[in-house]
N, C-alpha and C positions, 0 to 999 in steps of 0.2 A: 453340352446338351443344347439343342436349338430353342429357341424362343417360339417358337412355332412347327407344327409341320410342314413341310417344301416337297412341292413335286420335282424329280427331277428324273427326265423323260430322255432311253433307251430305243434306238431304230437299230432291231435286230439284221442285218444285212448279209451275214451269213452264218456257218456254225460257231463262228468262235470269231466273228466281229460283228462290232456294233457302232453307230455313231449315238455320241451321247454329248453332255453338257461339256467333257473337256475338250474332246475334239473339235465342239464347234467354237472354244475361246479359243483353241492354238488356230485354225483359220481366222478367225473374227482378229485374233493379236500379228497373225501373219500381216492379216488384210494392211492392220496398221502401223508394223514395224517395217514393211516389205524385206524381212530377215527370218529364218527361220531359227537363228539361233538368237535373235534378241526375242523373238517370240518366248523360244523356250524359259529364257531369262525373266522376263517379264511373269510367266505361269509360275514359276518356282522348278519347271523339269530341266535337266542336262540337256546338251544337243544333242547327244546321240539319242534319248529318250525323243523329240520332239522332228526329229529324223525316222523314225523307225515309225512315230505316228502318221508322219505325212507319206511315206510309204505306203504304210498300209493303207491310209484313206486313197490313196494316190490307185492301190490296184481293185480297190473295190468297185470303183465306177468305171465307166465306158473311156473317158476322156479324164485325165489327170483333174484333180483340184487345186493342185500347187504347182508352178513350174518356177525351176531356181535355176539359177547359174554358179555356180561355184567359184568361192573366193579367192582373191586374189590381193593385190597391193591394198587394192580398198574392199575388198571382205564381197560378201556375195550379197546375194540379191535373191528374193521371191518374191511372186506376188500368186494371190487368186487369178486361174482361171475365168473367163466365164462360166462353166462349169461347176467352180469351185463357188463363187458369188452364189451362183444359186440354189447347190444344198444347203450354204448357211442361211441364206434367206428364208428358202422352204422349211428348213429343221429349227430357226426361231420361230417364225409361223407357227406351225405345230407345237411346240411349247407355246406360244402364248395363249393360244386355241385351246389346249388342255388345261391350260392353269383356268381361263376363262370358265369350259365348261365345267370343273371340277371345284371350283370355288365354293360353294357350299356344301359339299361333303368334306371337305380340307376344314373349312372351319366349324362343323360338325363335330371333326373329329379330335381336332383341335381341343374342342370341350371334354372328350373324353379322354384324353390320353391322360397318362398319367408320366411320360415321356416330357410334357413341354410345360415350360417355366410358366407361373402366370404371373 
């Protein structure tokens, strides 16, 4: 059970995708592994899970957000886009923006749940 309530913010992008808080840590962990399988390693998902995510994030926009090269003696290689840099950038933006202006109905609500530890 959470100690608190937490927002955690959904960009609906088409019928049956969304970017939301894991897609933007498998970028954000890509950003910092430049691996998409130590990415996935890192989150706790398999590689084919963390493959099939950057796919799909991959055909949602105009311009890839990951471009990898595939491994070899010494294993592969990804990195962000520019593209890619900039949904995470903008879709943290937006989470903090919402956390900001939602902060006092969160701890409003906070007071009322019967959900969260005090």
């Amino acid at each position: 059970m959470p100690s608190s309530l937490q927002l955690r913010l959904k960009l609906v992008l088409g019928p049956d995708t969304a970017l939301g808080p894991g897609k933007a840590d498998l970028l954000e962990a890509i950003g910092q592994t430049g691996s998409i399988a130590a990415a996935g390693r890192q989150l706790g998902m398999s590689y084919k899970r963390a493959w099939m995510l950057v796919e799909t994030m991959n055909g949602c926009f105009k311009t890839p957000l990951v471009s990898s090269v595939r491994g070899g003696k010494g294993g592969g290689v990804a990195q962000l886009t520019p593209a890619g840099k900039d949904v995470l950038k903008r879709f943290r933006n937006i989470e903090r923006k919402s956390l900001i202006a939602s902060r006092r109905d969160i701890d409003a609500l906070n007071g009322l749940s019967s959900f969260v530890r005090k």
